[in-house]
KEKE-3310 file (N, C-alpha, C; in steps of 0.2 Angstrom, whole numbers, plus 5000, padded with zeros to 4 digits):
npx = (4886:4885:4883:4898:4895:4905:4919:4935:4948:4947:4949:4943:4929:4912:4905:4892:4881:4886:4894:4914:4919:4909:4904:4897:4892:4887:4894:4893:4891:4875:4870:4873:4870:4861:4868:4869:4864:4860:4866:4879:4890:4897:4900:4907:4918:4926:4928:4936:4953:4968:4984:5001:5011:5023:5037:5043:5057:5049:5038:5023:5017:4999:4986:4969:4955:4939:4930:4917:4921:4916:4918:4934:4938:4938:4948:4957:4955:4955:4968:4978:4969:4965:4972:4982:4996:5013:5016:5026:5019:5018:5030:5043:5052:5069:5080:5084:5092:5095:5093:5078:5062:5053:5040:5040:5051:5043:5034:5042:5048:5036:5032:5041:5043:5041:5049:5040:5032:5014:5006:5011:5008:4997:4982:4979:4965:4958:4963:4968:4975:4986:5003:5012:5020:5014:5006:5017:5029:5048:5057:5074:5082:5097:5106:5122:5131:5150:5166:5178:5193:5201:5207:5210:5218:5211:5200:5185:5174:5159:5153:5169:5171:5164:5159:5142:5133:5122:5107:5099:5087:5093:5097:5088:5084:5079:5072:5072:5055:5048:5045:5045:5058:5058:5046:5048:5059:5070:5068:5069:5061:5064:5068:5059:5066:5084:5091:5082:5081:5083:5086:5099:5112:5125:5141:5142:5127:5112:5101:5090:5079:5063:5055:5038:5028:5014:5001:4989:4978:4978:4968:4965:4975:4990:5002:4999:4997:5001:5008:5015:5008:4995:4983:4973:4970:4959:4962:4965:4957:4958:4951:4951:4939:4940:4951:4965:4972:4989:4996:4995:4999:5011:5007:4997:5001:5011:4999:4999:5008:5021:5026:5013:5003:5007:5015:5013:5016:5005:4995:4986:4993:4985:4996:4998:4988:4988:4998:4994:4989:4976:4974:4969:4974:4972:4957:4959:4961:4952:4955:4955:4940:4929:4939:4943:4940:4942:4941:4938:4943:4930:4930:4941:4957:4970:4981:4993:5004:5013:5023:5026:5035:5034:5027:5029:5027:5020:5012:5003:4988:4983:4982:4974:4961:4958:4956:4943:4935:4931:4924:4916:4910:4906:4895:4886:4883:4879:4864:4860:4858:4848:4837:4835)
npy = (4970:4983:4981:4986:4994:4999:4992:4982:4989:5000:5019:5032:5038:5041:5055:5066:5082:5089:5103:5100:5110:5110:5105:5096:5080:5071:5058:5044:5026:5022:5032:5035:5036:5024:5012:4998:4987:4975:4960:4951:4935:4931:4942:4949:4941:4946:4957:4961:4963:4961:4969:4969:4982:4988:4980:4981:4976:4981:4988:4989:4993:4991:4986:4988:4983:4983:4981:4986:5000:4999:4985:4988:4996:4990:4982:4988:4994:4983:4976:4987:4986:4975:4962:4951:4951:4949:4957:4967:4964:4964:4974:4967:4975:4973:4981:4996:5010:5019:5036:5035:5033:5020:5017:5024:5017:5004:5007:5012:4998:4992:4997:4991:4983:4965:4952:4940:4924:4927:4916:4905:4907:4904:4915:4925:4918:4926:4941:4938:4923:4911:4912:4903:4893:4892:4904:4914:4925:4926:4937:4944:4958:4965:4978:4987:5000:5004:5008:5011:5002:5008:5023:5039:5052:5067:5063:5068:5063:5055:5043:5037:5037:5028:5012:5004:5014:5016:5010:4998:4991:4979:4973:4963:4949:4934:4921:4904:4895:4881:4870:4879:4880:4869:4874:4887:4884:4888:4901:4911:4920:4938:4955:4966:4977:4980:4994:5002:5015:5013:5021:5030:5029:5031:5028:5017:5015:5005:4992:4981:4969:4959:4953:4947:4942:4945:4941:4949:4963:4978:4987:4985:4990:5000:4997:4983:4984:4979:4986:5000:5011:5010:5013:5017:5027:5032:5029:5042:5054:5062:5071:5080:5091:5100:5110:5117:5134:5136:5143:5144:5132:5127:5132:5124:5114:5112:5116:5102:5087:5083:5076:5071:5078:5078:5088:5086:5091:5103:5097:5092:5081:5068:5060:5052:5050:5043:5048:5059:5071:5076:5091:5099:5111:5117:5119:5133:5142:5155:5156:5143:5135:5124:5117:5105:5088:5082:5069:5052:5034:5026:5014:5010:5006:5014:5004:5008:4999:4999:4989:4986:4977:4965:4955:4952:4963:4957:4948:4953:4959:4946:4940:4950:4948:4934:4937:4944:4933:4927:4934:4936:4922:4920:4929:4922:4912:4917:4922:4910:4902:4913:4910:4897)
npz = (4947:4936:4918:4905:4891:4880:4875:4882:4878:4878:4872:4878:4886:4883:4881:4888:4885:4897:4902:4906:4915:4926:4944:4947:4940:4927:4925:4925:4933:4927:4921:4908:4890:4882:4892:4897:4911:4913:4923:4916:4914:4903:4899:4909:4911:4898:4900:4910:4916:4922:4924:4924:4927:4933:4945:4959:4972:4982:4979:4969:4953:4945:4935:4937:4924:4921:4932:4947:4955:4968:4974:4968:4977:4987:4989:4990:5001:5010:5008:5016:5029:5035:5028:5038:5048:5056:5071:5087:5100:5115:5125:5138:5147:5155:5159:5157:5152:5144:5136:5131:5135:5144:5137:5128:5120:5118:5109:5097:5096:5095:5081:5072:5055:5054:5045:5045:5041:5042:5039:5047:5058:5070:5077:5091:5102:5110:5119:5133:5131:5134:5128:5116:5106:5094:5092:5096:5093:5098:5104:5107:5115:5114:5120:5123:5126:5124:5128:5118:5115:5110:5108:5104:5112:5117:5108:5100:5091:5096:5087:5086:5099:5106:5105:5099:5098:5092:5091:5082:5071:5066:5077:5085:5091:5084:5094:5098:5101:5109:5095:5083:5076:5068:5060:5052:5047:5036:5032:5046:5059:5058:5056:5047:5040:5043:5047:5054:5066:5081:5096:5102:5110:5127:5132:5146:5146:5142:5136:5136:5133:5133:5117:5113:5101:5090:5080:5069:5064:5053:5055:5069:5074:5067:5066:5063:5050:5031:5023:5018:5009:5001:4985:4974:4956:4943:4927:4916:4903:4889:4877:4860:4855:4845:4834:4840:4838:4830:4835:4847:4851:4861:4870:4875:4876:4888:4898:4903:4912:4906:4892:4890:4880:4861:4848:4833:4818:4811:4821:4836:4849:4858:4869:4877:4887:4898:4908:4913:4928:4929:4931:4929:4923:4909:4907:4914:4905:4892:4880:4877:4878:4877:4868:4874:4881:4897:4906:4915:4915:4919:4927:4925:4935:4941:4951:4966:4975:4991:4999:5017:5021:5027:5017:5001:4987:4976:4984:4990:4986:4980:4993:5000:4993:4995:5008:5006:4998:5009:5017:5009:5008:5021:5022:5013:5021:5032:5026:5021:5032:5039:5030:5030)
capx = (4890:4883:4891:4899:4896:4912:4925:4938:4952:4943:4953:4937:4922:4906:4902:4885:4880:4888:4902:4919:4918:4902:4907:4893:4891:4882:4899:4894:4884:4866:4867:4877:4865:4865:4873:4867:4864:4859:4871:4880:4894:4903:4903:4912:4924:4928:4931:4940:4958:4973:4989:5005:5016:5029:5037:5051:5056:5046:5029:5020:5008:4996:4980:4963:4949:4931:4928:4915:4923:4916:4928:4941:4940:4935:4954:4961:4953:4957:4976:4977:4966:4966:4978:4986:5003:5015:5020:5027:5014:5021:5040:5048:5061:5072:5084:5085:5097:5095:5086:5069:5057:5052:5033:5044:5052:5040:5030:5046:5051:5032:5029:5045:5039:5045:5048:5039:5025:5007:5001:5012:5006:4991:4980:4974:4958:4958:4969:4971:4976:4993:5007:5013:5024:5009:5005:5018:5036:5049:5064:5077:5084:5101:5111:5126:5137:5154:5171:5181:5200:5211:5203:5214:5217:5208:5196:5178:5167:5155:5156:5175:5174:5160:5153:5136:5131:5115:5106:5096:5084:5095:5101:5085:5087:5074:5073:5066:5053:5046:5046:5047:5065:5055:5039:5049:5064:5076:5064:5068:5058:5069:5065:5060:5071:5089:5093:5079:5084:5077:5088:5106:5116:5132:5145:5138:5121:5111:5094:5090:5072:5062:5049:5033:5025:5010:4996:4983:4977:4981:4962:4966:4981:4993:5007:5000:4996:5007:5009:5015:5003:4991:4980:4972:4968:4956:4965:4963:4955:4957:4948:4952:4935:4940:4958:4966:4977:4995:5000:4995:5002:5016:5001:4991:5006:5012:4996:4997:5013:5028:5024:5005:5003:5012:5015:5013:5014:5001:4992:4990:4991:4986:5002:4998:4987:4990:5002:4991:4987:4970:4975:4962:4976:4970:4951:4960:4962:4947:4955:4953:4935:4925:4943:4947:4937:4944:4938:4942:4938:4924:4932:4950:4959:4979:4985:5001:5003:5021:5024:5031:5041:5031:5026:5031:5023:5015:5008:4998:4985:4980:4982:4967:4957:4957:4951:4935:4931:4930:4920:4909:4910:4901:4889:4884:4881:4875:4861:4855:4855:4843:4832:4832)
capy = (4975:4983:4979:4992:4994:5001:4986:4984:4991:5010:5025:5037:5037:5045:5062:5072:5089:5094:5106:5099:5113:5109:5102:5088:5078:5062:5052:5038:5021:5023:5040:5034:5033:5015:5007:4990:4985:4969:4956:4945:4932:4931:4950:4953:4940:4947:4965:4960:4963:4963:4970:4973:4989:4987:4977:4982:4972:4985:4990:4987:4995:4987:4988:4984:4985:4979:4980:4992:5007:4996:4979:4991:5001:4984:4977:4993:4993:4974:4978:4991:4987:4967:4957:4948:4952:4947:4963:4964:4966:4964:4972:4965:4976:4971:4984:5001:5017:5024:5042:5034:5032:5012:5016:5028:5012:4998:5011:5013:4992:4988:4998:4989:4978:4961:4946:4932:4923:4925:4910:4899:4911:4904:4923:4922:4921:4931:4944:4934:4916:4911:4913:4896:4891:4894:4912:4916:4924:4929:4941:4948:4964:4966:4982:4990:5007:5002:5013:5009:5002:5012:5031:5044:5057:5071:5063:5071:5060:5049:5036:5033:5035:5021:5006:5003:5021:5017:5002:4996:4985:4973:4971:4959:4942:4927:4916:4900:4891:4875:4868:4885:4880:4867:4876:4892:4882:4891:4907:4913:4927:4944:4962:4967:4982:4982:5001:5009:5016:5013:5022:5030:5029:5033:5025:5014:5015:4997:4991:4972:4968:4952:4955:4944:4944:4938:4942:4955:4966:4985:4990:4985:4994:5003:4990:4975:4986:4978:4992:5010:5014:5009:5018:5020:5032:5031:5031:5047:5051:5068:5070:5086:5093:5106:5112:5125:5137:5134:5147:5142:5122:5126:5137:5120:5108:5116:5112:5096:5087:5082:5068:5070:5081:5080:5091:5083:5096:5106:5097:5092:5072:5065:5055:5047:5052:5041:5053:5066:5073:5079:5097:5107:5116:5120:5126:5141:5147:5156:5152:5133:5134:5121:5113:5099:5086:5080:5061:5047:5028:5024:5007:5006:5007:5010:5003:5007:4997:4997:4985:4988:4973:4957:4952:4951:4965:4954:4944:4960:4958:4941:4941:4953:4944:4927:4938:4947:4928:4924:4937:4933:4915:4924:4931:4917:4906:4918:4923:4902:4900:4915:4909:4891)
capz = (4944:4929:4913:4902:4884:4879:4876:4887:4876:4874:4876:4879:4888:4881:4887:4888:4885:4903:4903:4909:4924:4930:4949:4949:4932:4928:4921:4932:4931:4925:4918:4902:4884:4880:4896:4901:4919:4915:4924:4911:4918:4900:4897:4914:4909:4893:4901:4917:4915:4926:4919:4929:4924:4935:4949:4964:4979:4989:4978:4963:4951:4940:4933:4936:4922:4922:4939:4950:4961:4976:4969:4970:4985:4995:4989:4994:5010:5014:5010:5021:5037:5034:5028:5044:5049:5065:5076:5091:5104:5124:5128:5144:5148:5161:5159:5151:5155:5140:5138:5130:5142:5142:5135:5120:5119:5119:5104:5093:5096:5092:5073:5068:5052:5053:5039:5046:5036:5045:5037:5050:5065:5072:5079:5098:5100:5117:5122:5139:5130:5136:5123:5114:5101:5088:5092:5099:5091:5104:5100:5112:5113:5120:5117:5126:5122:5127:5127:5113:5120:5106:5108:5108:5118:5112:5102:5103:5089:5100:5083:5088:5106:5108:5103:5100:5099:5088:5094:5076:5071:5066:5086:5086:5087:5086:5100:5095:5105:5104:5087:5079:5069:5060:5059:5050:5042:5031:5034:5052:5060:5058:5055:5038:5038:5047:5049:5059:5072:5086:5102:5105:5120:5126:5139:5151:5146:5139:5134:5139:5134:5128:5113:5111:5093:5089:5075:5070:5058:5053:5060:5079:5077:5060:5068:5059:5041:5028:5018:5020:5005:4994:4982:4967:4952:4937:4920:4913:4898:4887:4871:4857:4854:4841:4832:4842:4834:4829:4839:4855:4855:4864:4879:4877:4879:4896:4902:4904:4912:4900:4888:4890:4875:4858:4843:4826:4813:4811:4824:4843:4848:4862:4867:4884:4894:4907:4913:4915:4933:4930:4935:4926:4922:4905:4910:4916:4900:4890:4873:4876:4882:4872:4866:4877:4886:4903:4910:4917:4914:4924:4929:4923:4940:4941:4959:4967:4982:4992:5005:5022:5023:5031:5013:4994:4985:4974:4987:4994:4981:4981:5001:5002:4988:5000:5015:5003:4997:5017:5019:5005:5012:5029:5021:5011:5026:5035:5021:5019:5039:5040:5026:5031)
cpx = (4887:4887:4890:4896:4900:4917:4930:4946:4952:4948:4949:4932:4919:4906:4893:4887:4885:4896:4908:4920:4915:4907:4903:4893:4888:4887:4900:4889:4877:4864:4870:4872:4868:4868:4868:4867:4863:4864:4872:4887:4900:4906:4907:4917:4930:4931:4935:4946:4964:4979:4995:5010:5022:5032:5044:5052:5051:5041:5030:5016:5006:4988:4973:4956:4943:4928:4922:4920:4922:4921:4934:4943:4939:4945:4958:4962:4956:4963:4979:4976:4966:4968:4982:4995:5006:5019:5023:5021:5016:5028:5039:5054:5063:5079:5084:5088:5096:5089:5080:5068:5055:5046:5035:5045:5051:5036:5036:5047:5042:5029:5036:5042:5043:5042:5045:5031:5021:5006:5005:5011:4999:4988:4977:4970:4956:4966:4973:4974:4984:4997:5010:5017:5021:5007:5009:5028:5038:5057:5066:5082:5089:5107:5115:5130:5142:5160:5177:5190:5206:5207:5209:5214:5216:5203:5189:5171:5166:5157:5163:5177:5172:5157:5145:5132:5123:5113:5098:5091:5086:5098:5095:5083:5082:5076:5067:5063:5052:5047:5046:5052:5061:5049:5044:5055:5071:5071:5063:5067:5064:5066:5067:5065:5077:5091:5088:5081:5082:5081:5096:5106:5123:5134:5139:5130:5118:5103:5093:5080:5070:5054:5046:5029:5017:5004:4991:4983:4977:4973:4961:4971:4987:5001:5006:4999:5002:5008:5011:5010:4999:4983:4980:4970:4964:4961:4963:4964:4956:4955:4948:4945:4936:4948:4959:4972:4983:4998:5000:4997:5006:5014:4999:4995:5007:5007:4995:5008:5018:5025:5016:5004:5008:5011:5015:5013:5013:4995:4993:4986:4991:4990:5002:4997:4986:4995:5000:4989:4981:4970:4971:4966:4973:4962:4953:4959:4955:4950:4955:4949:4933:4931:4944:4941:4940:4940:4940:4938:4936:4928:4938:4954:4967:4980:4994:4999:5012:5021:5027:5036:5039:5029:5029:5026:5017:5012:5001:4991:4979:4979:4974:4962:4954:4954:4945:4932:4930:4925:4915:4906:4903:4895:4883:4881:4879:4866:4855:4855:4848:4836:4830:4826)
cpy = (4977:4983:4986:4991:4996:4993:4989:4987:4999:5013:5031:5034:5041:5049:5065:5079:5094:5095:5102:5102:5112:5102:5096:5088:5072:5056:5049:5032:5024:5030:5040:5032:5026:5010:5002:4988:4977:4964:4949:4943:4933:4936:4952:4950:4942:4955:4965:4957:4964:4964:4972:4976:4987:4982:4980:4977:4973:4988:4987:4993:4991:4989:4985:4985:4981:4977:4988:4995:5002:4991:4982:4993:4995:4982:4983:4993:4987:4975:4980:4988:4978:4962:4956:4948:4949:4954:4962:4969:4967:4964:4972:4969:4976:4978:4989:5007:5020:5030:5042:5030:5023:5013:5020:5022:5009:5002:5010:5003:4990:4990:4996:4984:4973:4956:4942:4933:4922:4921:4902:4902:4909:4914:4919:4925:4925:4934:4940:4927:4917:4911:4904:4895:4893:4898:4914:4919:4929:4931:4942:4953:4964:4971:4985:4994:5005:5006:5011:5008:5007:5019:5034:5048:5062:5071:5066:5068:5055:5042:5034:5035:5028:5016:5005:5012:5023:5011:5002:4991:4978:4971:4966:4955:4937:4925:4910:4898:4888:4871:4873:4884:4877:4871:4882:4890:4886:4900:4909:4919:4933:4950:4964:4972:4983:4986:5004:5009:5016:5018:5024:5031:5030:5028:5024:5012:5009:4997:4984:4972:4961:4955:4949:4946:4943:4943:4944:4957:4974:4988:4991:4989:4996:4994:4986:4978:4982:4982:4998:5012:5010:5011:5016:5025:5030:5034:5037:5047:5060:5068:5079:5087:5096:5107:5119:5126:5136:5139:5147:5135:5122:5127:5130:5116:5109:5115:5105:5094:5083:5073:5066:5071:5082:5085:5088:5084:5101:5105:5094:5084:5071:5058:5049:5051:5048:5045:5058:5065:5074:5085:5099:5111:5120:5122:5131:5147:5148:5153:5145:5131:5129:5116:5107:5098:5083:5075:5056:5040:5025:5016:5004:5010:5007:5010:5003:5004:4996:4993:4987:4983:4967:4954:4953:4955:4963:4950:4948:4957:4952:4940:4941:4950:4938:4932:4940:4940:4926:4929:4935:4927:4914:4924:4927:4914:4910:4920:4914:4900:4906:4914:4902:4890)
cpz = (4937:4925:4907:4894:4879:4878:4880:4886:4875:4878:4879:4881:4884:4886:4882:4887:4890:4903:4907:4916:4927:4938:4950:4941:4934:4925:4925:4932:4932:4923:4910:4897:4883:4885:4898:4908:4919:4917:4918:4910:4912:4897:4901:4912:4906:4897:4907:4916:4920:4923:4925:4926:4927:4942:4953:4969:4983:4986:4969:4959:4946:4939:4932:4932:4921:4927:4943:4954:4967:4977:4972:4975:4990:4995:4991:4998:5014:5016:5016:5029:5038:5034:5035:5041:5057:5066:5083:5096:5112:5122:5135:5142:5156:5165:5154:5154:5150:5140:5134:5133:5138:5137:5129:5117:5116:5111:5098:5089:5090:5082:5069:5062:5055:5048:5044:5042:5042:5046:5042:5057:5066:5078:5085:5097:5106:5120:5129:5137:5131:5130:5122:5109:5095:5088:5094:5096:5097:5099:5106:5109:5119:5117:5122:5124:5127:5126:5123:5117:5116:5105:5110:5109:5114:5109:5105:5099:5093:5096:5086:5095:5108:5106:5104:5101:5098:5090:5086:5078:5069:5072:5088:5084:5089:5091:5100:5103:5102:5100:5081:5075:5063:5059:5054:5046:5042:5034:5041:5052:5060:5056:5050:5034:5044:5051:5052:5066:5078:5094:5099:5110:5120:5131:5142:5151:5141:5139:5134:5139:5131:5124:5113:5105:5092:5084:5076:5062:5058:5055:5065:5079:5069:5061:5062:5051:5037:5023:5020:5013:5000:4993:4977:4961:4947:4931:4916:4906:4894:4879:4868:4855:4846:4840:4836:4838:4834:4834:4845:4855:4859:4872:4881:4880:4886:4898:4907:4907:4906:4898:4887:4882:4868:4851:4838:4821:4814:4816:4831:4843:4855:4865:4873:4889:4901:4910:4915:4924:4937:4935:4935:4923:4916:4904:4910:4911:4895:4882:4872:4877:4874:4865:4866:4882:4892:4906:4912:4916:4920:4927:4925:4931:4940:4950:4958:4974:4984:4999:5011:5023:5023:5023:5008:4992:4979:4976:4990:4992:4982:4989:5002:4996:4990:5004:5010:5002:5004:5019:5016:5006:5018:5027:5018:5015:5031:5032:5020:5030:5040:5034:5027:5036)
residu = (UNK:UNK:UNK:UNK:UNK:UNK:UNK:UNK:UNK:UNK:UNK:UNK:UNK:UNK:UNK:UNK:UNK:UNK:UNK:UNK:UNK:UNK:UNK:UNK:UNK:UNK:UNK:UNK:UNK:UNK:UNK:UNK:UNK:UNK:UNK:UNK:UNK:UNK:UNK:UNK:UNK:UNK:UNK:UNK:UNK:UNK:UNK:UNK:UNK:UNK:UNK:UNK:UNK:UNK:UNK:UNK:UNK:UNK:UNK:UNK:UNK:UNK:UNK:UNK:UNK:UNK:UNK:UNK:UNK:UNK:UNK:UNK:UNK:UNK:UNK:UNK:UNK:UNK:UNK:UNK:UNK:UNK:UNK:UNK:UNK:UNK:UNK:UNK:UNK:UNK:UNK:UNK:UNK:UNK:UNK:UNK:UNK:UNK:UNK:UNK:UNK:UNK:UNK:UNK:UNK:UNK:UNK:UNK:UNK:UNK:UNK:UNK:UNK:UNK:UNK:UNK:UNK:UNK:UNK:UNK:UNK:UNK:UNK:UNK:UNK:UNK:UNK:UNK:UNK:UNK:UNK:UNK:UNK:UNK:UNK:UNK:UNK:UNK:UNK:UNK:UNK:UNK:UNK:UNK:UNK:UNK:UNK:UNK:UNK:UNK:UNK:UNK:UNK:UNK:UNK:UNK:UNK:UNK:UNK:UNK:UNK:UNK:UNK:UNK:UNK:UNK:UNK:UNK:UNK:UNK:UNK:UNK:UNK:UNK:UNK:UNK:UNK:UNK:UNK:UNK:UNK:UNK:UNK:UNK:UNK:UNK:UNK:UNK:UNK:UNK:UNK:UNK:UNK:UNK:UNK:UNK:UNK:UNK:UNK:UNK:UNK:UNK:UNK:UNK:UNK:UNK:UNK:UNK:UNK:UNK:UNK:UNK:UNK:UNK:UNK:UNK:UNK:UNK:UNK:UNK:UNK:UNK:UNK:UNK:UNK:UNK:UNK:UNK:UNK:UNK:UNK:UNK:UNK:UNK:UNK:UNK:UNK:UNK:UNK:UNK:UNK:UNK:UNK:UNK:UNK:UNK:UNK:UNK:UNK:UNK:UNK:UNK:UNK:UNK:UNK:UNK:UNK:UNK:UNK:UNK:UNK:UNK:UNK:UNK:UNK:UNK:UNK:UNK:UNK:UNK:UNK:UNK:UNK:UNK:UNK:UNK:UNK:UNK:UNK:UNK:UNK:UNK:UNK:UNK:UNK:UNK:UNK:UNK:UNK:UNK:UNK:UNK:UNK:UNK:UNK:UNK:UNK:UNK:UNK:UNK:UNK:UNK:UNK:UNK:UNK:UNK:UNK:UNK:UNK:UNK:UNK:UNK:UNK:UNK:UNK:UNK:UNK:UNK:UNK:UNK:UNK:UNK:UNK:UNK:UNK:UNK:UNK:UNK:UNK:UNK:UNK:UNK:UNK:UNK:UNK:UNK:UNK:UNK:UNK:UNK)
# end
């Protein structure tokens, strides 16, 4: 990875000659006056920062700097398509009345998340390997819509004629095998989010199925992704070129979204640009040509990542970080067996 010359605390890149509009630019490794390529272990260290901004049950953002674009985009990717999860993979239904087709069914049951931890889930290593206590988690599904005994006469809402009207995901219940209790403990497998819905019904109608679980990754299939999203942006960078007029500060602010830009008197302060959006919006305007620079930091990274459920949004992360060094691991050993 080339190393920067900038410390790892700068709020500005260097720019060149080339206008801000221009659609190709060179603000990019090895087109920078002065930047160093040569690899050097204690400079990465010094510049390689992680910072976490915020944390919820259900996502995170934080910040990665002194790292290449590829770095980045590999832990991205991992998260995403990589990280192992348990899904449900084969429904047995023994019984369905309801009006979603069994294959509707069996599609809705298997993008359910669920909590259980992967790392006590052995992965089959062939699709044909019989199922076992160690790949294998089994749920059942048992719903019936039933006629409520105190309805009175007259009534016309379904919720208080019937029971079971919505069949949830929390209507799905482990079913231990094996030594599954101790293997899972305190931590029984269950569905990461209670409320999705998965099917209504009315009178008379039922759904009786048995789910099989078992381990994969969000590349063979979105099921096993442990994430609804993850993404990152370059920390943006705006730099005042020239004083613009008093009379236009309120044109330039509006540019930019709220809080980016602040007033300070007689002059304009750049107040945080981490908020900014990178519209363009003030290019548009000919009075601010040759005002304002617009860039981003070549290698300060803000990730958001939110979980789907099967993990701890602060586990995501390090997760994908163990599969890259396994990768790197591969390559290693495949690299000293082809040179031996």
């Amino acid at each position: 990875m080339p190393a920067l010359a900038t410390p790892p605390d700068r709020n500005l890149v260097r720019i060149g000659k080339e206008r801000v509009e221009s659609v190709s630019a060179t603000d990019f490794p090895g087109h920078h006056p002065g930047e160093s390529h040569h690899w050097d272990l204690d400079l990465f260290r010094r510049q390689l920062r992680v910072q976490l901004n915020w944390l919820s049950p259900t996502a995170l953002e934080f910040d990665l700097v002194g790292v290449d674009a590829s770095v980045a985009n590999a832990i991205r990717r991992i998260v995403i398509a990589e990280v192992p999860t348990v899904a449900i993979e084969n429904v047995y239904i023994w019984n369905n009345t309801s009006i979603v087709q069994d294959e509707v069914l069996a599609q809705r049951l298997g993008l359910i998340p669920l909590a259980i931890d992967p790392r006590k889930v052995d992965a089959k290593k062939a699709a044909d390997e019989p199922p076992t206590d160690l790949n294998t988690v089994v749920f059942s599904l048992v719903a019936r819509c039933t006629r409520r005994p105190d309805v009175k006469k007259g009534e016309t809402d379904p919720e208080k004629i019937w029971n079971g009207t919505q069949v949830l995901s929390s209507a799905l219940e482990f079913s231990s095998r094996g030594g599954q209790d101790k293997l899972f403990g305190a931590h029984e497998p269950k569905p990461a989010v209670d409320d999705i819905l998965i099917a209504k019904m009315r009178g008379g109608q039922e759904i009786v199925a048995e789910l099989h679980c078992n381990k994969g990754i969000g590349k063979d299939h979105a099921k096993w992704s442990p994430v609804a999203t993850a993404s990152y942006r370059l920390l943006p960078t705006i730099q005042l070129l020239s004083d613009v007029p008093r009379d236009l500060h309120a044109k330039f602010q509006a540019c930019f979204p709220a809080g980016v830009i602040d007033i300070a008197g007689d002059a304009l302060v750049v107040a945080n640009a981490r908020r900014d959006t990178v519209s363009r919006e003030v290019l548009r305007h000919p009075e601010f040509e040759d005002k304002v620079k617009l860039g981003r930091v070549r290698d300060h990274f803000i990730f958001n990542v939110e979980s789907a459920g099967q993990y701890a949004p602060q586990e995501l992360v390090p997760e994908a970080i163990h599969v890259l060094l396994d990768k790197i691991r591969e390559v290693r050993r495949a690299l000293s067996a082809a040179t031996a």
